[in-house]
C-alpha positions as CSV (number, residue, x, y, z in Angstrom):
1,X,0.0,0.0,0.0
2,X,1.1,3.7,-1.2
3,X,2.6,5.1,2.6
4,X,2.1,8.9,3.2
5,X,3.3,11.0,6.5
6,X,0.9,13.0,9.4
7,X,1.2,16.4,9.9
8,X,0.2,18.3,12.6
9,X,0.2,21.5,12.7
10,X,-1.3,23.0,15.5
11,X,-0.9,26.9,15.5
12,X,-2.4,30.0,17.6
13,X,-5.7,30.6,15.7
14,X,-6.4,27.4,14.2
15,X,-5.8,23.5,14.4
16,X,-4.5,21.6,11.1
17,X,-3.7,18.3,9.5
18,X,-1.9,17.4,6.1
19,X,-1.1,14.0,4.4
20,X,1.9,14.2,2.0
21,X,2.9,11.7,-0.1
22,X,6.8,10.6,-1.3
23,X,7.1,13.5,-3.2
24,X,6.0,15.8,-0.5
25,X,2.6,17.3,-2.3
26,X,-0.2,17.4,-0.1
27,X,-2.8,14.8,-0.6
28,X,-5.4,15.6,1.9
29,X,-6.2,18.4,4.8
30,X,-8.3,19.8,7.2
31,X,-8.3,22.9,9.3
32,X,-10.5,24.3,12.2
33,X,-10.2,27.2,14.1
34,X,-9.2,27.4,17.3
35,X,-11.3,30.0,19.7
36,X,-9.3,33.0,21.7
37,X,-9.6,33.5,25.3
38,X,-9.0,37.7,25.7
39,X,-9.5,38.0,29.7
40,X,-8.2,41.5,29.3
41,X,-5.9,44.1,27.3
42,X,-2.2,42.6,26.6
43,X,-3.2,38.5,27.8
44,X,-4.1,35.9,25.4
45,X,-5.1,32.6,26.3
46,X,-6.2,29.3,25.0
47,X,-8.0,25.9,26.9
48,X,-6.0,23.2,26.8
49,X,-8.6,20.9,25.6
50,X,-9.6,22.8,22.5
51,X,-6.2,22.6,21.6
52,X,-6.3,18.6,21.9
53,X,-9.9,18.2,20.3
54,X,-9.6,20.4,17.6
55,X,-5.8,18.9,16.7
56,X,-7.3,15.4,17.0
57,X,-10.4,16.4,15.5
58,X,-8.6,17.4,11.5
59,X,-6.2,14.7,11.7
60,X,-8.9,11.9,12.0
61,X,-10.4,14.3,8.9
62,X,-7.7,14.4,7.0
63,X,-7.0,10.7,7.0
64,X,-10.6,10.3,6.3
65,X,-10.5,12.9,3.4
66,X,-7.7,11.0,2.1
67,X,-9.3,7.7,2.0
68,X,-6.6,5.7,3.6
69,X,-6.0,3.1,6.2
70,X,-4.6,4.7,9.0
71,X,-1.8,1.9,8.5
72,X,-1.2,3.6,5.1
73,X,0.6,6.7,7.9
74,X,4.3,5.6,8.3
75,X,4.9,8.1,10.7
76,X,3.5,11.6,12.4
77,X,5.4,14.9,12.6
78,X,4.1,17.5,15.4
79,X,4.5,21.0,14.7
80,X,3.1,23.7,17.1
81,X,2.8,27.5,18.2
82,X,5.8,27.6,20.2
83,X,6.7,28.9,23.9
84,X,2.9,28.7,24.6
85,X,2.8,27.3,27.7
86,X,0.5,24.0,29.4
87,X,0.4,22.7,33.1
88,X,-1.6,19.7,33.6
89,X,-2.3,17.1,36.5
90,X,0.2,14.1,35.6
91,X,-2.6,11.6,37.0
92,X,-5.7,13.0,35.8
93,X,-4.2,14.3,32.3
94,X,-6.4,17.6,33.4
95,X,-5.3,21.2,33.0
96,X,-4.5,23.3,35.9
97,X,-5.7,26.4,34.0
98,X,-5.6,28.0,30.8
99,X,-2.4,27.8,28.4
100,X,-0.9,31.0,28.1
101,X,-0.1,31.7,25.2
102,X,3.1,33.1,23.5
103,X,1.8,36.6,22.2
104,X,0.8,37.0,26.2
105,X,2.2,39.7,28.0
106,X,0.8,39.0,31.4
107,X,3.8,37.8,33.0
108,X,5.8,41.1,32.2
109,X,5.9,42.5,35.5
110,X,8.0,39.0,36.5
111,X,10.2,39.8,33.3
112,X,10.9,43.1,35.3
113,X,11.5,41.7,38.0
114,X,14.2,39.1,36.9
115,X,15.8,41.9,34.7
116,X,15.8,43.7,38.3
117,X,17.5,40.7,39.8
118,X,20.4,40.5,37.1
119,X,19.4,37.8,35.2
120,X,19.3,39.4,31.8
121,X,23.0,38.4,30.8
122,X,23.3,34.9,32.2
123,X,19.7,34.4,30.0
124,X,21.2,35.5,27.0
125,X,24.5,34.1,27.6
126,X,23.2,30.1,28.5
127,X,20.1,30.5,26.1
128,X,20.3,33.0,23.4
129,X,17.1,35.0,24.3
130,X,16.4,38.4,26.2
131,X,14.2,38.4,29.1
132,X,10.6,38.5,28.0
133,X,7.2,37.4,28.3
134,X,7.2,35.9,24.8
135,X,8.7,32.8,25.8
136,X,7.9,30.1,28.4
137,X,9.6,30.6,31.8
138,X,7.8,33.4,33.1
139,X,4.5,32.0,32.1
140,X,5.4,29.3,34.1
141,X,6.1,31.5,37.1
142,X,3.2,33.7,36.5
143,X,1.0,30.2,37.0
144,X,3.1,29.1,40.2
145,X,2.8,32.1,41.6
146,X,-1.0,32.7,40.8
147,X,-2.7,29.3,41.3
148,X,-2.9,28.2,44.9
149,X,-1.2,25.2,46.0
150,X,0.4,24.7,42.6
151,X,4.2,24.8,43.3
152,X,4.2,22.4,45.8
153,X,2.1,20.1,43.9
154,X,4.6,20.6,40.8
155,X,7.9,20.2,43.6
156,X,6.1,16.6,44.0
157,X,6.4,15.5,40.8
158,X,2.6,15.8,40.4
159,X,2.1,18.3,37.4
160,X,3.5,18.4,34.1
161,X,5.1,21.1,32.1
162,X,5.1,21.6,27.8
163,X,5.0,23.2,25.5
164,X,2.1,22.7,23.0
165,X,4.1,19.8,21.2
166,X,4.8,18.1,24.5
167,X,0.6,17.8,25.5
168,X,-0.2,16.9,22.0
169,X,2.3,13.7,22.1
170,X,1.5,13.1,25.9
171,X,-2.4,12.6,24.4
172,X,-1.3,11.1,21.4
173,X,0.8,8.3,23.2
174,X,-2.0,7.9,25.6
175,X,0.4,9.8,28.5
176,X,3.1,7.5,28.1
177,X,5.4,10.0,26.5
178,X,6.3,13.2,28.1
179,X,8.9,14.5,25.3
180,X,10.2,18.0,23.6
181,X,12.7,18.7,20.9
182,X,15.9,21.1,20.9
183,X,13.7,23.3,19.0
184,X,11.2,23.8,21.2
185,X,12.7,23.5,24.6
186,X,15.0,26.5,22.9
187,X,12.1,28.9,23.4
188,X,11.8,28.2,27.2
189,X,14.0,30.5,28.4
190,X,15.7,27.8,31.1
191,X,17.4,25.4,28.3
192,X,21.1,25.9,28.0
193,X,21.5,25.8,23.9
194,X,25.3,25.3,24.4
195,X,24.7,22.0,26.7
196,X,21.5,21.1,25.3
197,X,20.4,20.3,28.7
198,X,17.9,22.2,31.2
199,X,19.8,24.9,32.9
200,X,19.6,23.9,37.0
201,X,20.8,27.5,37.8
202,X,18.2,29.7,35.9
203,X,15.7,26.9,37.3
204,X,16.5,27.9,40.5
205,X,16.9,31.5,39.8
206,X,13.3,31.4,38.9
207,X,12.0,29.6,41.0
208,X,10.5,26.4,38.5
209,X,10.7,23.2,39.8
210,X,13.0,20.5,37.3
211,X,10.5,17.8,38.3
212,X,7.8,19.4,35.8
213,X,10.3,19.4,32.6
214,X,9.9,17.3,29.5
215,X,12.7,14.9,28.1
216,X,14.8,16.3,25.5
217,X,14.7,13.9,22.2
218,X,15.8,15.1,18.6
219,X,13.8,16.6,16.0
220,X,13.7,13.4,14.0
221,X,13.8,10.2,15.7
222,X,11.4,8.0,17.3
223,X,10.0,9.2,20.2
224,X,6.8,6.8,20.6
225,X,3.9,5.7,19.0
226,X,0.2,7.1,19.2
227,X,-2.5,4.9,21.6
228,X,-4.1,3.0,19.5
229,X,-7.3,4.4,20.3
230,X,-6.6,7.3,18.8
231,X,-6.4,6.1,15.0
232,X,-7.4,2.7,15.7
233,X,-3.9,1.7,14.7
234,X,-0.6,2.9,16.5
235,X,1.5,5.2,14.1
236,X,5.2,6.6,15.0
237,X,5.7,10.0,16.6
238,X,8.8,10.7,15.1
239,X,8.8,13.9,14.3
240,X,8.9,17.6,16.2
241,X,9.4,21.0,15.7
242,X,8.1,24.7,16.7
243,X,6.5,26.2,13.5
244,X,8.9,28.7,12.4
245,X,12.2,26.3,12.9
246,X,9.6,23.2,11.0
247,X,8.9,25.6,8.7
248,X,12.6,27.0,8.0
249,X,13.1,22.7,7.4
250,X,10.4,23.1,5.4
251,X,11.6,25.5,3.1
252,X,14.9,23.5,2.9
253,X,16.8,26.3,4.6
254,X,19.4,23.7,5.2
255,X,23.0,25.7,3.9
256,X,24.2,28.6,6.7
257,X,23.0,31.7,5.2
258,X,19.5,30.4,3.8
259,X,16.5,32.6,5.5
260,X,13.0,32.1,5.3
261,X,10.3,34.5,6.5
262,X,6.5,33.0,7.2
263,X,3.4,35.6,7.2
264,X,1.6,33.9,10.0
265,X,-0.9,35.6,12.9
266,X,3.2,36.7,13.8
267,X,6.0,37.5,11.2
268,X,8.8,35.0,11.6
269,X,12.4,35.2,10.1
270,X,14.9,32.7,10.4
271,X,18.5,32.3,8.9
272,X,20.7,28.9,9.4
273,X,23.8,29.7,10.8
274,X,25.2,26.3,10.6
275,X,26.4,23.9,14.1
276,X,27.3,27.0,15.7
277,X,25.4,29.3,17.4
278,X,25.9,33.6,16.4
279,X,25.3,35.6,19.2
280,X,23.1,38.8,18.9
281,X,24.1,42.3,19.3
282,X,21.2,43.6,17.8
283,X,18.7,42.3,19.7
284,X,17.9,38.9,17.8
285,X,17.3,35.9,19.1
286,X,20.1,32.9,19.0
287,X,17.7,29.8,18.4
288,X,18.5,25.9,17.8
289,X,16.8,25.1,14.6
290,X,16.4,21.3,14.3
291,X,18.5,18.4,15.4
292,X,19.0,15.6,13.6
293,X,20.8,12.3,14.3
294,X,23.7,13.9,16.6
295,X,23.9,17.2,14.6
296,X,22.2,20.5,15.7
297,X,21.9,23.4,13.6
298,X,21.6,26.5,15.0
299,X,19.4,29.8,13.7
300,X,18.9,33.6,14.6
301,X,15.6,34.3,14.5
302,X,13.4,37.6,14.5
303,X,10.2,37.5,15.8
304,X,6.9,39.9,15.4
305,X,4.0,39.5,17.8
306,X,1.3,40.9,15.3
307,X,1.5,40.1,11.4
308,X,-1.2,38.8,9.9
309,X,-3.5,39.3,13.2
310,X,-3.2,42.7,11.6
311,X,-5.8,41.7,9.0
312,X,-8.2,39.9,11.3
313,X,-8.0,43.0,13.6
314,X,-9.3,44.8,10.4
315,X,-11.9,42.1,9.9
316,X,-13.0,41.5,13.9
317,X,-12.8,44.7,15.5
318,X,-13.2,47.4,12.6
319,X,-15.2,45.5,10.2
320,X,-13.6,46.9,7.2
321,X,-13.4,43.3,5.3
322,X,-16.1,40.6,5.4
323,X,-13.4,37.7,5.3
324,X,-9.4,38.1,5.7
325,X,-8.9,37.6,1.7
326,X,-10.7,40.7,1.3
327,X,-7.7,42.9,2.7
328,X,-6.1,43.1,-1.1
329,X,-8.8,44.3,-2.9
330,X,-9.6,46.7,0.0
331,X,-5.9,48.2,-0.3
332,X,-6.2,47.8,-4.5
333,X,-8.6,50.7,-4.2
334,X,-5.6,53.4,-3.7
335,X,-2.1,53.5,-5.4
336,X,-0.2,53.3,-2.4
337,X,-0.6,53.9,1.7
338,X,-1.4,57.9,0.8
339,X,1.6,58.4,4.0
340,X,-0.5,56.5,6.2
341,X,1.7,53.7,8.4
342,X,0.3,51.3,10.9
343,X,2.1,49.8,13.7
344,X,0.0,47.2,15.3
345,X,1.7,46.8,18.5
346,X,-1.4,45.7,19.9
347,X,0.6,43.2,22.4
348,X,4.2,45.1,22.4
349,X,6.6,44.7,19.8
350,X,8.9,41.5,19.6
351,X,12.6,41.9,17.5
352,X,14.6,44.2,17.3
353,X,12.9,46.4,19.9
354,X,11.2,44.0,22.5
355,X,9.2,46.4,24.6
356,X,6.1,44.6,25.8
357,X,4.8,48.6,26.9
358,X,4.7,49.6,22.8
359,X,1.1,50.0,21.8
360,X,-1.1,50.0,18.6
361,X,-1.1,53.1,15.9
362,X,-2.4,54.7,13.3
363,X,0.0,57.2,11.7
364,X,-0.4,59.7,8.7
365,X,-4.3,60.0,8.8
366,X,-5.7,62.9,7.1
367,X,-9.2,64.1,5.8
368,X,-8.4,62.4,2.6
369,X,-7.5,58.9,4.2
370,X,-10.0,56.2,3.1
371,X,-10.1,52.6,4.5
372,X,-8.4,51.4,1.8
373,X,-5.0,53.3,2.7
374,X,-6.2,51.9,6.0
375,X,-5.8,48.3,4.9
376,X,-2.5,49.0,2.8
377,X,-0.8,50.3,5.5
378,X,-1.8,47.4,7.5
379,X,-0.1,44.8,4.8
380,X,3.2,47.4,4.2
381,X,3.7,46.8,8.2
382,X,4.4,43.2,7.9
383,X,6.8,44.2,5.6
384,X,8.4,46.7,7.5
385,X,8.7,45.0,10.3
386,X,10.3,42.1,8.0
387,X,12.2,45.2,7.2
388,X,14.0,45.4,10.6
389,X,14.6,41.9,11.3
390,X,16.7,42.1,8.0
391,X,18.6,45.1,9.1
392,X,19.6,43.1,12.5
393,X,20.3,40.1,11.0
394,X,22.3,41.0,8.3
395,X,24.6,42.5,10.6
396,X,24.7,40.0,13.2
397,X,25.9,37.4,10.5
398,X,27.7,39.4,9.1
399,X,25.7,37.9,5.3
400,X,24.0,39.9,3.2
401,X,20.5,38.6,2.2
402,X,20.3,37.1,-1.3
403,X,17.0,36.2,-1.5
404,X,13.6,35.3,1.0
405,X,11.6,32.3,0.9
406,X,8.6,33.1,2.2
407,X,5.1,30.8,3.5
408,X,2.3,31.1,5.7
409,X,-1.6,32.4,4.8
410,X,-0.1,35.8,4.0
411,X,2.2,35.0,1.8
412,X,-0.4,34.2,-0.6
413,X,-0.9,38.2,-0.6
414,X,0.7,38.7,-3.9
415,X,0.5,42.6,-3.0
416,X,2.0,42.3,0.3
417,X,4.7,39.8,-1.6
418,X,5.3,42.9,-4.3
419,X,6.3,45.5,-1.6
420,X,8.2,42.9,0.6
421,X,10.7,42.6,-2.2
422,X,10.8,46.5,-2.6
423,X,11.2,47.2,0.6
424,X,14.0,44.7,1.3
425,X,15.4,45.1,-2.6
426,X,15.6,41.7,-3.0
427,X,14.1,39.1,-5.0
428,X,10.9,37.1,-2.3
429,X,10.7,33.1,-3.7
430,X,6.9,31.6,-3.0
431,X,7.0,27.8,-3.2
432,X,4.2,26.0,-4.8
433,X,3.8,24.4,-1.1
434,X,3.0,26.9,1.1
435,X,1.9,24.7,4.5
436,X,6.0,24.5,4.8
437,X,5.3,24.0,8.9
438,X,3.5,21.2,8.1
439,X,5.7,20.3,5.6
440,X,8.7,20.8,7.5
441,X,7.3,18.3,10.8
442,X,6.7,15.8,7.7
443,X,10.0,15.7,6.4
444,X,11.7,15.1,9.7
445,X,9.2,12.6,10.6
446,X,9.9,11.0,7.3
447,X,13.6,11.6,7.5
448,X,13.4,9.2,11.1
449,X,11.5,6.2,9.2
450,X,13.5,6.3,5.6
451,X,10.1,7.6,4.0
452,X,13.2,10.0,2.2
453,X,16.6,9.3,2.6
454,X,18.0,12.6,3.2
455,X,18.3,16.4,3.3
456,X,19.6,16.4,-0.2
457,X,16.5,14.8,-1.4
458,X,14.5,17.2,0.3
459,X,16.0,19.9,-1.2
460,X,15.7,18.4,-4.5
461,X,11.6,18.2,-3.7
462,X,11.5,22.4,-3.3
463,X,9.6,24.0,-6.1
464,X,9.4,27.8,-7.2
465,X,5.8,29.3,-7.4
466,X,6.6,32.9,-8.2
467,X,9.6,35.0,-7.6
468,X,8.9,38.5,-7.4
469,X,11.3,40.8,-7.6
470,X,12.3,44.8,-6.5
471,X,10.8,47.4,-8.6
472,X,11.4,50.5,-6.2
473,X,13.5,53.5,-6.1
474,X,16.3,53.1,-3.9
475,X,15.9,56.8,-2.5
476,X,12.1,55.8,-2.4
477,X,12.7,52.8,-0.1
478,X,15.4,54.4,2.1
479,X,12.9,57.3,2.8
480,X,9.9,55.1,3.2
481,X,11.6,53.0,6.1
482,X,12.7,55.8,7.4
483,X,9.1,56.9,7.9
484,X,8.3,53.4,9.3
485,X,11.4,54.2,11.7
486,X,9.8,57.3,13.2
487,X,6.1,55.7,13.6
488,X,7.3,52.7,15.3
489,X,9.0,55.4,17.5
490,X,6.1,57.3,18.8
491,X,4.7,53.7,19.9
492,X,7.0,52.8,22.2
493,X,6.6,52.4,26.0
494,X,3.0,53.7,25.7
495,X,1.9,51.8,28.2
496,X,2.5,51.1,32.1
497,X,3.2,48.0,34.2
498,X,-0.2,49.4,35.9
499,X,-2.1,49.6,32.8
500,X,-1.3,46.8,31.1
């Protein structure tokens, strides 16, 4: 029987699953969305549960879509919205409260506080990240500190920590496996990328107890196999990876120097830097990328809180656009942004500038602004803020961008794709396969099982879409980012530990 690989793909706004086959086409899918939780301004959250029904939920689907045995799956790759963070009762398999999630900015005042304490350079040092709310540490300590009784239950060895890849395989395997993956335990903010182990010092320092942590397992390898409950056969877990690292795989982002940017609810840019890891001057993040067999490749990575949430917020909250695909034709109705720009720090902003106090603006408005230079200079800020990832990264490495890949829902934008290459002034490549996160959990599943044989043939599967390339003025571009610049500016630190 033809033999295809599982992806799941389970992301902050929705829940997918997609079959490929040997050549790594998708065959079948299926995609719910997954509901927000907005208690207040600045804290996102999602329940645990809709996560794990609505994962479970398309994969069955897709299998079903795809008219296969379930013994026709040779193996299962889990990719997931990373640093999100999940506390469940190891007995009972039940959540001790809502998953934060990564875009979150509750825990702040506990960032402040560790920044306070001095733990800002050891951080960056053992793990390549800055002290923020974005990743998983000071979620953790936000729920230890805020549910009674909780520490002490996790200092006995009664709750469990993960990530959103670690509860999916602990229900998949039927809570036999409590696993991670370099890529994701990078994003913790207490895993030492150097060692590859859990750092027992910044454990202590904040106060998280070791007995909660997941094992450590490559990226591709076999970590288990699902209950057989679940499928009515048991299929091999043997693949994980956060979304942007499982999408950079994806994209074949496999020589130092390759970078890949995905258009997702954030704006992710990643460049390879090889088996050794670039520290960050410019206020990157130093990430592990994948590990597979005994090698680890290491990335820096830019991150933006708000990309194509952007679009939704147009959608949701302004009701400019009836569904997101709307957003072009909206913004086709002027020539350009008319000198609006739009900064959506609706949560903070993320790379270079990581101040969780920015807020949300509006820039440029005058009596002649219309809702389409509205939705324009909603798609040019993806761009721009792709814009100063470059700028940081290009100097950190020391490499000067050739060209972007690019993936994810907006990239389909083929506006948003246009001024991404002007802005940058280099060529943006769109692969016919655009689920590259998916793709990417796929490959290193199938990588573990022989379903492909190696990186090279990987590579050799890649296939162009469209390239487009830079049509603006050089002054033109300069001047426009240097607009974008002073917007982004007149955000920042809007916002107060008390207000938030």
């Amino acid at each position: 029987m033809e033999q295809f690989i599982l992806a799941l793909d389970q992301g902050t706004t929705s829940s997918r699953a997609i079959l490929f086959d040997r050549n790594g086409r998708p065959v079948a899918s299926a995609q719910q969305e997954l509901p927000q939780i907005l208690p207040a301004p600045g804290i996102v959250e999602h329940d645990p549960e809709a996560i794990w029904h609505t994962q479970l939920r398309v994969a069955r689907e897709a299998i079903a879509r795809a008219e296969i045995s379930p013994r026709q799956v040779a193996a299962l790759g889990v990719t997931n919205q990373r640093e999100t963070t999940i506390l469940w009762d190891r007995a009972t398999g039940k959540p001790v409260a809502n998953a934060i999630v990564w875009q979150s900015r509750v825990s702040a005042p506990i960032c402040q506080r560790w920044k306070t304490e001095g733990l800002e350079v050891v951080v960056r040092r053992r793990t390549g990240l800055v002290v923020d709310p974005y990743f998983s540490a000071s979620k953790v300590a936000y729920l230890l500190e805020s549910v009674d009784g909780l520490r002490r239950r996790c200092e006995r060895g009664e709750v469990l920590f993960g990530t959103v890849d670690t509860w999916l395989i602990w229900r998949l395997s039927g809570g036999k496996c409590h696993v991670t993956d370099p890529s994701n335990a990078s994003r913790t903010m207490f895993f030492n990328i150097h060692t590859l182990q859990w750092d027992g010092e910044l454990l202590r320092a904040m106060g998280i107890p070791s007995a909660i942590l997941p094992q450590v397992c490559p990226s591709s390898g076999m970590v288990g196999v699902t209950s057989r409950e679940i499928f009515g056969e048991e299929i091999p877990i043997a693949g994980i990876a956060g979304d942007q690292q499982a999408a950079t795989f994806g994209q074949t982002c496999f020589q130092p120097g390759d970078a890949k940017n995905t258009y997702g609810t954030g704006c992710f840019l990643l460049m390879n830097t090889g088996t050794r890891p670039v520290a960050s001057t410019n206020n990157l993040l130093t990430t592990i990328g994948w590990q597979v067999n005994n090698k680890v490749t290491y990335c820096l990575e830019g991150s933006v809180f708000v990309a194509g949430a952007v679009v939704q917020w147009l959608r949701d909250n302004l009701g400019l656009i009836k569904a997101s695909a709307d957003v072009e034709s909206l913004a086709a109705t002027v020539p350009d942004s008319g000198g609006v720009y739009f900064v959506p720090a609706f949560v903070g902003l993320g790379a270079p500038y990581w101040d969780p106090y920015a807020r949300g603006a509006i820039l440029g408005l005058s009596r002649s602004s219309t809702a389409g230079h509205i939705a324009r200079a909603a798609l040019e800020s993806m761009a721009y803020q792709t814009k100063d990832l470059v700028e940081a990264m290009e100097k950190d490495s020391d490499i000067r961008l050739q060209t972007l890949r690019v993936d994810g829902g907006a990239s389909v934008n083929n506006m948003l794709m246009q001024f991404q290459a002007d802005i940058l002034g280099v060529p943006v490549r769109r692969p016919k396969v655009r689920e590259t996160t998916a793709l990417g959990a796929a490959f290193l599943a199938g990588l573990a099982v022989g379903f492909w044989e190696s990186e090279e043939s990987l590579s050799n599967l890649w296939a162009l879409d469209r390239e487009f390339l830079p049509q603006m003025d050089a002054n033109q571009r300069s001047e426009r980012y240097r607009r974008w610049c002073e917007a982004v500016y007149r955000t920042r630190s809007w916002a107060t530990p008390e207000t938030c």
